[in-house]
N, C-alpha and C positions, 0 to 999 in steps of 0.2 A: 164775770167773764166766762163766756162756754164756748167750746169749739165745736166742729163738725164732721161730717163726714162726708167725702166726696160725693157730690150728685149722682144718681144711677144713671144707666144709659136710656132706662125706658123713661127718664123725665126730660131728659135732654132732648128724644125722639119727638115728643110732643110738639115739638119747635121745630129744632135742625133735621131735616133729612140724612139720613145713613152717609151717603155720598161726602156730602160736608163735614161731616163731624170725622168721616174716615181721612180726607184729605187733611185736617186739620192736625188726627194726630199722627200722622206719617211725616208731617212736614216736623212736627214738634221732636218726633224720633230720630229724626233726621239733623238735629243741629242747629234746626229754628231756619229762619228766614221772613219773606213780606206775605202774608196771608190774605190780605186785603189794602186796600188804601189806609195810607196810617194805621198800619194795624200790623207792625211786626213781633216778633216772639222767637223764643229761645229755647233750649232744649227745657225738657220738661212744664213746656206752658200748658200742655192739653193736660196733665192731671191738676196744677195752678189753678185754671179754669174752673176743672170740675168743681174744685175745692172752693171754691170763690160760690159759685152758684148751690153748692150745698149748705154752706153756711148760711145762705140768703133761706132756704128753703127749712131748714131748724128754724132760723128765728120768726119765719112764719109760721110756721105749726106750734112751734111755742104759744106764741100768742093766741094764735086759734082756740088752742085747746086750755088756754088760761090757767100755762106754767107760768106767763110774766106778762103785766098791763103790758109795756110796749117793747119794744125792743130796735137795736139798731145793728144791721150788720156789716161789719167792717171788714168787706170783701171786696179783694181785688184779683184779676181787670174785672173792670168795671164790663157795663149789657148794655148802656141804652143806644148805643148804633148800630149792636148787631143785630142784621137782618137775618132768615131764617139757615141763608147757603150761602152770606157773605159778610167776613169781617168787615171792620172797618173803625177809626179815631179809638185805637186801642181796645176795643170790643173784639172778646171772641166767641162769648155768648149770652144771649140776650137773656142774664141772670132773674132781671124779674118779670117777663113771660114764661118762664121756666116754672116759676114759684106759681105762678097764677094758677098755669094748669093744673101741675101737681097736688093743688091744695083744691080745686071744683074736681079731680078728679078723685081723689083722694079722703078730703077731707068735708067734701060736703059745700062747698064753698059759692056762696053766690055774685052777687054785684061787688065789682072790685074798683076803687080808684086811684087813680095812678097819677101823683105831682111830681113834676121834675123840674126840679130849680136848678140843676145844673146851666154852665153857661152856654153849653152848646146844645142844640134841638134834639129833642128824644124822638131822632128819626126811626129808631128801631121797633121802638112799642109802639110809636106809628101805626107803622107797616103791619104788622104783627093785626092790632087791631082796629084797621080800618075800616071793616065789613060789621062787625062786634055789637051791639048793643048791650051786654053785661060789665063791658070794662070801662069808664071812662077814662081817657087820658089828657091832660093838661101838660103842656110845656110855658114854662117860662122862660126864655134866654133872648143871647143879646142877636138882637136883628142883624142877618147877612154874616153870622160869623162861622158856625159851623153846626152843617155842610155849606161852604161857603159860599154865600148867597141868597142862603134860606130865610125868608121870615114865613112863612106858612098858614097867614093871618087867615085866606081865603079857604085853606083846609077842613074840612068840616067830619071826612069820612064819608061812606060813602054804605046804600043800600039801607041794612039797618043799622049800621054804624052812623050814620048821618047827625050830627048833633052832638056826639060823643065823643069826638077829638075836638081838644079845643086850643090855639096856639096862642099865644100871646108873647109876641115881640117885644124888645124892651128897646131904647135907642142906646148907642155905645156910650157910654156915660152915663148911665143911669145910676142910681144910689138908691137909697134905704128910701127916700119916699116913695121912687116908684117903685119899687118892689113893694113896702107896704100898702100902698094902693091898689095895684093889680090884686094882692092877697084879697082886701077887704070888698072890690065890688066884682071881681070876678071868679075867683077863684071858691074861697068861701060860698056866695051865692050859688055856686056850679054844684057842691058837696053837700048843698041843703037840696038843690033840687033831685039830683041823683041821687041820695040815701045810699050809698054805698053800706055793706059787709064786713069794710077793713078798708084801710086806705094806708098804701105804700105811697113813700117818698121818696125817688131817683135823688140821694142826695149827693149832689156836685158842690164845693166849696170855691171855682173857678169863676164867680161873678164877685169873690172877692178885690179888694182895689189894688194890691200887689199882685195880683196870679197873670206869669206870664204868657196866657195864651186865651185872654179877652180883656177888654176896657171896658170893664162896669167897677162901681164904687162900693159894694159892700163893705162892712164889717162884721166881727163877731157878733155886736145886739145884734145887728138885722139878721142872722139867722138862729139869734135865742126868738127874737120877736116872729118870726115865720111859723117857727117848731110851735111856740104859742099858742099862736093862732090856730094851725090846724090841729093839735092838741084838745082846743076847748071844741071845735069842729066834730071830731073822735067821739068828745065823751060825749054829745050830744046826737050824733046820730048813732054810732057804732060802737056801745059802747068802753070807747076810749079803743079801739081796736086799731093800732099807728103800728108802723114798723117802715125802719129808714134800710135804702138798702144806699153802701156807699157807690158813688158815681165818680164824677172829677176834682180836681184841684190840683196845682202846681207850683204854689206858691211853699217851699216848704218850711218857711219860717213862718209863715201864718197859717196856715191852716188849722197848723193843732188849736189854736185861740180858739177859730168857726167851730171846730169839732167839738171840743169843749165845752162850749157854750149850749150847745143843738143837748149836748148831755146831759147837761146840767135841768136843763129844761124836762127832758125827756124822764130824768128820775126823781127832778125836784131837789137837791142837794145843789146849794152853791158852793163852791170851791171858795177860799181863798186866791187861786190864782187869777193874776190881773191882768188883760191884754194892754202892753206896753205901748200898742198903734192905734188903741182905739180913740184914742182925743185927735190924735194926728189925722187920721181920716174921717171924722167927722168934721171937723173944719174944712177938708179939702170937698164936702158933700154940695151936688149941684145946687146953684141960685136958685131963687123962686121962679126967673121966666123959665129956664128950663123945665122946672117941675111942672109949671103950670100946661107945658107945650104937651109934655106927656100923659099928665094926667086926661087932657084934653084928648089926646091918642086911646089913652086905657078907656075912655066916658064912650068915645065912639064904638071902640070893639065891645064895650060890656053892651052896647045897647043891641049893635048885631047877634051876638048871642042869648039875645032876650035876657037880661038883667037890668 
């Protein structure tokens, strides 16, 4: 376990403008209040923040510079909704475009990919790199949930970004096949073609099947089985170059299981401890027509994005 040091102001600048980040902590000086949509905060969140996004930015340079195979940063608020001059779903700054910069600025840094299996759309890193051709970015989440209404299937990016955001919708209900589906013909396939540098992971635990703020089916394997996969992904392009930055979850009797597990994975050391839900929610995991309906969903978007 290592901690960090608050973000500077000139890594934050690379993103947020002056203006934004001023407002942001005047309001924080101020006693807190709503910053953005779903996005309020309390006295002292603007150094939280910082803290949050510095933590991310060590455990990238760590890894960089091959203090440690991979690493995971357990920093909160979470980034992936925030846009560059607007919070937003508990985002106050967009932690891992923060890290990106600082480390192609800094540390030399080239092709970066970015997975986000949180359950809601990483409109943030979107935005951020729409125009982009060095970063790819991937979302997974559940269709129409959050920003509410969003599946973003048609998104693609745009100029020379064109090709390099990729979204993939999931339907509300989905479980552990479709998630490992989407891994294996989309996702996967995207990370061989791109050859990324380093590949970060937006990791959200909110597509789990208790988290009160989306209906998808997860459990703890399906996000030992995720880390995995893009694990063996890592050591084959980049070598082994992963780092998770944390995102959502709200379940708070489960989640530690999901986090747990993503760990265990990530250092190779099984625990003894045993998720107590995990027989209970695989049984509740969707039938075959459903599977088939989605899989039939994920066949067509992989074939749109040429896989």
């Amino acid at each position: 376990l290592l901690s960090a040091e608050c973000a500077e102001e000139e890594d934050l600048l690379r993103i947020h403008p002056a203006h934004y980040l001023q407002r942001f902590k005047q309001l924080s000086d101020n006693g807190g209040g709503m910053l953005g949509e779903e996005a309020p905060l309390g006295p002292g969140s603007y150094e939280i923040a910082k803290l949050s996004a510095g933590l991310a930015c060590a455990a990238v340079e760590a890894v960089l510079k091959g203090a440690l195979d991979n690493a995971y940063s357990l920093s909160r608020p979470p980034g992936h909704h925030c846009l560059p001059d607007q919070s937003m779903g508990f985002c106050f700054l967009a932690n891992i475009p923060i890290v990106i910069e600082r480390a192609q600025a800094k540390l030399g840094l080239g092709k970066v990919a970015v997975i986000d299996w949180d359950v809601h759309h990483g409109n943030g890193t979107q935005h951020i790199y729409w125009q982009r051709d060095d970063v790819l970015t991937i979302s997974l989440h559940q269709d129409g949930c959050f920003p509410a209404g969003y599946a973003g299937e048609q998104d693609r990016g745009q100029g020379a970004g064109y090709g390099y955001n990729l979204n993939i919708p999931l339907l509300a209900g989905a479980g552990d096949d479709g998630y490992q589906y989407a891994m294996q013909q989309i996702v996967i396939p995207a990370l061989e073609r791109f050859k990324p540098e380093l590949i970060i992971i937006a990791c959200g635990y909110d597509a789990n099947a208790l988290d009160p703020l989306a209906r998808m089916q997860l459990h703890s394997d399906s996000f030992r089985a995720m880390t995995a996969s893009v694990q063996s992904a890592a050591d084959r392009l980049c070598g082994g170059k992963l780092v998770m930055v944390h995102e959502g979850g709200y379940a708070e009797a489960y989640v530690p299981f999901c986090g747990l597990a993503v760990m265990e994975s990530l250092s190779g050391i099984r625990t003894e401890v045993q998720d107590p839900l995990l027989g209970f929610i695989q049984q509740q995991q969707p039938r075959d027509a459903f599977n088939q309906f989605q899989r039939a969903a994920l066949d067509r978007l992989a074939r749109e994005f040429g896989f």
